[in-house]
C-alpha positions in Angstrom: 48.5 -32.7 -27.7 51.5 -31.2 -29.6 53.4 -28.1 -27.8 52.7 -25.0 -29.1 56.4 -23.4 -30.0 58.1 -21.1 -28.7 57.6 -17.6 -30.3 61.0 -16.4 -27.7 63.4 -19.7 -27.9 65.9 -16.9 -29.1 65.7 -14.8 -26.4 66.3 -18.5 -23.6 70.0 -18.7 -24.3 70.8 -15.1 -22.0 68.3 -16.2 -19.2 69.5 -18.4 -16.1 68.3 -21.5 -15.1 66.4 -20.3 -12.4 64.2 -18.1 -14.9 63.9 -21.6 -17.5 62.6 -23.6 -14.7 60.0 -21.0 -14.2 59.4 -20.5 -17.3 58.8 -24.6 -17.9 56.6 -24.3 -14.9 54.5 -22.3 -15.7 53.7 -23.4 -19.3 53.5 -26.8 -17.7 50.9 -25.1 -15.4 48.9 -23.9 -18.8 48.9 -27.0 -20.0 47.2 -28.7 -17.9 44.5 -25.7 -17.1 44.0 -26.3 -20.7 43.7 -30.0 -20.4 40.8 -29.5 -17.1 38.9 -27.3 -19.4 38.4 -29.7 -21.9 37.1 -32.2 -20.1 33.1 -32.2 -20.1 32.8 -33.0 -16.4 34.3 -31.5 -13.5 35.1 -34.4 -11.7 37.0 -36.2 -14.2 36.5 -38.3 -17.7 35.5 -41.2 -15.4 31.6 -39.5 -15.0 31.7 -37.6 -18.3 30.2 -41.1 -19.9 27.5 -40.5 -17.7 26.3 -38.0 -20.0 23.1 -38.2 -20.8 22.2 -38.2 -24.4 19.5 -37.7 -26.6 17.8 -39.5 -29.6 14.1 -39.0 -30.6 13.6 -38.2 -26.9 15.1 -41.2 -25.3 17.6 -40.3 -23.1 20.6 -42.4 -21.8 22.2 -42.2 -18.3 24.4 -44.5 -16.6 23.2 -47.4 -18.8 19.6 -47.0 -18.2 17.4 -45.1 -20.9 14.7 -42.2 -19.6 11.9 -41.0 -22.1 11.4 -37.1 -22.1 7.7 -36.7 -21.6 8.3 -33.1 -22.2 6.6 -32.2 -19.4 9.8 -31.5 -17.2 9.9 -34.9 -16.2 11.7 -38.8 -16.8 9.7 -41.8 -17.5 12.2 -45.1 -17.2 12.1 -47.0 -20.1 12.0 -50.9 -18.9 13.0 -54.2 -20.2 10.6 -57.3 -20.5 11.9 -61.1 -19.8 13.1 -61.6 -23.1 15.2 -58.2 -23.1 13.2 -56.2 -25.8 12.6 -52.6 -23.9 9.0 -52.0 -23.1 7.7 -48.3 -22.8 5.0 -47.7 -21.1 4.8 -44.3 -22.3 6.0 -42.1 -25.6 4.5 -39.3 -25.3 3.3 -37.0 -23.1 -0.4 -37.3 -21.8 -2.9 -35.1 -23.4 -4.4 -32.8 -21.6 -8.5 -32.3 -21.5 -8.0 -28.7 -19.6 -10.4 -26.1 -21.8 -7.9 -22.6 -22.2 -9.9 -20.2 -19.8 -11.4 -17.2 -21.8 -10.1 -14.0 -21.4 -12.8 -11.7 -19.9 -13.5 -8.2 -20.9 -14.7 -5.0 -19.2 -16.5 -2.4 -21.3 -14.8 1.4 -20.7 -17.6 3.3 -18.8 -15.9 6.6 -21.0 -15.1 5.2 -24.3 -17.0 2.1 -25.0 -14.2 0.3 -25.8 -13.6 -3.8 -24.5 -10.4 -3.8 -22.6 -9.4 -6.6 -20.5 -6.5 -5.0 -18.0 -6.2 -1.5 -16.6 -5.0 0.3 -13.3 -8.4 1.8 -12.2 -10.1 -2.0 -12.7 -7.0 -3.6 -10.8 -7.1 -1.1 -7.8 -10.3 0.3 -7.4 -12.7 -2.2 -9.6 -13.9 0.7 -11.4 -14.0 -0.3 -15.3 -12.5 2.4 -17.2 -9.1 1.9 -19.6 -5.7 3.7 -19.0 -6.3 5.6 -21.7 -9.3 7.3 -20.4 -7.7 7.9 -16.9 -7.9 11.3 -15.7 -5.5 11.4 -12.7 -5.9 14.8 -12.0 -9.9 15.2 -13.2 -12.5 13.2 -12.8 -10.1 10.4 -11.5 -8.4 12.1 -9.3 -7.8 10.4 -5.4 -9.6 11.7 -1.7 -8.1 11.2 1.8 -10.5 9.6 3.8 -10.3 12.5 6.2 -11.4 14.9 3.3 -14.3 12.5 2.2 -15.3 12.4 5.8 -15.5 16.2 6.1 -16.3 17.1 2.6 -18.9 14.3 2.5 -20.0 13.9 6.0 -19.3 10.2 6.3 -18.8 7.7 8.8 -16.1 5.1 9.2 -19.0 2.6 9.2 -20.2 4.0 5.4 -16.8 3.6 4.1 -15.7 0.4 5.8 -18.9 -1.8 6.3 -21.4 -0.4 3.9 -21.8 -2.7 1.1 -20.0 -2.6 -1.6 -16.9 -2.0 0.3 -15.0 0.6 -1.2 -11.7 -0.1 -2.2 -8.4 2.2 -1.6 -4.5 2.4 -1.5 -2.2 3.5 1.1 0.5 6.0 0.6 2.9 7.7 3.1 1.9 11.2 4.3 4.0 13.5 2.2 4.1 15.8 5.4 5.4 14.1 7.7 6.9 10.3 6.8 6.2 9.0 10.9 2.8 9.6 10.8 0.5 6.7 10.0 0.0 6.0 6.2 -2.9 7.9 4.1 -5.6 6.3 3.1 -6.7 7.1 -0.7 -10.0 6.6 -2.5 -11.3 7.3 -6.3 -13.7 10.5 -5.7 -16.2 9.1 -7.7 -16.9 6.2 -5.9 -16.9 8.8 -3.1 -19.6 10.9 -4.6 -21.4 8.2 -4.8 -21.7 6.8 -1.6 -22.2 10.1 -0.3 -25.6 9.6 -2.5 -26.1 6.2 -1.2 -26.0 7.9 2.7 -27.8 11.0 2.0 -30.3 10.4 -1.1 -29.6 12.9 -3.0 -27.3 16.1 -3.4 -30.0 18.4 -1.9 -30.1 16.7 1.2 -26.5 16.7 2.0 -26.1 20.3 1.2 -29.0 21.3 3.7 -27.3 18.7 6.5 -24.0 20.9 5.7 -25.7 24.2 6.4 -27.4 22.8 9.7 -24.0 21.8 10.4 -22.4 25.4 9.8 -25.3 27.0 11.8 -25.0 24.6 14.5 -21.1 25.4 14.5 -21.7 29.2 14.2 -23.9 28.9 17.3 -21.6 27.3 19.4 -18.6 29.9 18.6 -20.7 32.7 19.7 -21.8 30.7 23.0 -18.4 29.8 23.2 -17.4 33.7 22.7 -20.0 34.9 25.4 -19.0 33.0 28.2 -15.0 33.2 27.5 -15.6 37.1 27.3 -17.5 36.6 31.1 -14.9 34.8 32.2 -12.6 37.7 31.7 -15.2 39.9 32.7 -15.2 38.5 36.4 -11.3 38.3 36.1 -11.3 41.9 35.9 -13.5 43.0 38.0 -12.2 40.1 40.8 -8.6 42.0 40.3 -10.0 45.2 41.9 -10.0 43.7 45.4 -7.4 42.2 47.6 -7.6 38.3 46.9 -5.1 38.0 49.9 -8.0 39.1 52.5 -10.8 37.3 53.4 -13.7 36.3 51.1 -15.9 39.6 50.1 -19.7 40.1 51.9 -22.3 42.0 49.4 -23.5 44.8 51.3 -26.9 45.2 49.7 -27.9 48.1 52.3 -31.9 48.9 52.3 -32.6 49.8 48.5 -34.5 47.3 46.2 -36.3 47.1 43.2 -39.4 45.8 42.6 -40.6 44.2 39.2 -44.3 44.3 39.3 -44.3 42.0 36.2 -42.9 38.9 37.3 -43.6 39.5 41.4 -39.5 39.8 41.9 -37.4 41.7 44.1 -33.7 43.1 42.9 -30.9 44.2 44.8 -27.2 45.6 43.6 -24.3 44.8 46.0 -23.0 48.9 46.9 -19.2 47.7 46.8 -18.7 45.5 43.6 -22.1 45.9 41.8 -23.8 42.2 41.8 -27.1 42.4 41.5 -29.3 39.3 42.4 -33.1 38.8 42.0 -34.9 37.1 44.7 -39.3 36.6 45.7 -40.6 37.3 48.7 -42.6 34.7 50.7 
């Protein structure tokens, strides 16, 4: 390998001989960087004839020849007794697997055949992406709101067959609590069907819910409001003393009607019915 010249030699005769024997150094240095990058293996020119090469996919390495099957294998290509190479196999084996067909869903909005599609993948409805209506007739329901909305049951949305598939998301109102559970409202809808038999009948149960509830607030109402009731009236007297005596004195009432006698306490006003024997 000639020496390529040099572009400064004008320029060596006002340097020291310190700065030439650096400078010789380090083109010496180039040189043979130049030289290691040449050489087609990185341990030396004594393994770069193990390089395998390759004619009419018969490959040669270290002296012994390797047919490519082409099937990301080697097969080793022997020798018989009298020397002639014997291969036991040119070419890659052919296959008898049948390519499976692709199967196709028919759009329950469109009619069209589509074979791939985000509502099919996630919730094994069969409608294409380009009929999704995210925010329409596609849109998602917590499984708290299908539970209230719906009036179902863990068991109708986890064991009742089919099972109803869904995706979890993180609460958007607060990232520690545990993750949402999210399911197509139409396959919602109908399962409410599948529970209740028809619309009709799961509006009524909704009202006899609401009644129900109204019922209980007013119950609930009454006796709170009694409760404050006897808390006022209690406050009048001296809770420090001893416990209070009804003092009835002689006047009753009689109720003809029912055979029953009543009686009104003359300090705090109880009254208590009572028979005679």
């Amino acid at each position: 390998m000639s020496e390529p010249p040099s572009s400064c030699s004008n320029g060596l005769e006002n340097l020291s001989d310190y700065q030439r024997e650096r400078i010789e150094e380090n083109r010496r240095k180039a040189l043979n960087l130049r030289k290691a990058r040449l050489l087609t293996h990185p341990y030396g020119a004594e393994k770069s004839q193990q390089t395998a090469v390759s004619v009419n996919n018969v490959i040669q390495v270290s002296g012994t020849k390797y047919i490519d099957s082409g099937g990301g294998f080697l097969i080793e290509q022997r020798t018989g007794p009298d020397g002639a190479q014997q291969q036991q196999q040119t070419e890659a084996p052919v296959s008898d697997a049948v390519p499976v067909p692709v199967e196709y869903d028919e759009c329950l909005e469109c009619g069209d055949r589509f074979a791939d599609s985000y509502l099919l993948n996630t919730f094994d409805y069969a409608v294409c992406d380009a009929c999704r209506d995210n925010e329409g007739q596609h849109s998602l329901i917590t499984r708290t709101e299908a539970k209230q909305e719906y009036l179902l049951k863990d068991c109708d949305l986890d064991r009742r067959e089919p099972m109803l598939k869904f995706i979890s998301r993180k609460n958007p109102h607060n990232v520690r609590w545990g993750e949402m559970k999210l399911y197509l409202h139409l396959q919602i809808e109908k399962r409410a069907l599948e529970v209740w038999g028809s619309e009709e009948n799961l509006l009524r149960e909704k009202e006899q819910r609401e009644d129900k509830r109204e019922v209980a607030k007013v119950k609930k109402y009454n006796k709170r409001l009694k409760e404050l009731r006897m808390d006022v009236r209690s406050s009048l007297y001296d809770k420090t003393g001893q416990a209070h005596v009804h003092e009835f004195g002689d006047s009753e009432v009689y109720n003809e009607a029912e055979d029953t006698y009543t009686r009104t306490c003359e300090t705090c006003g109880h009254s208590e019915t009572y028979e005679k024997m």
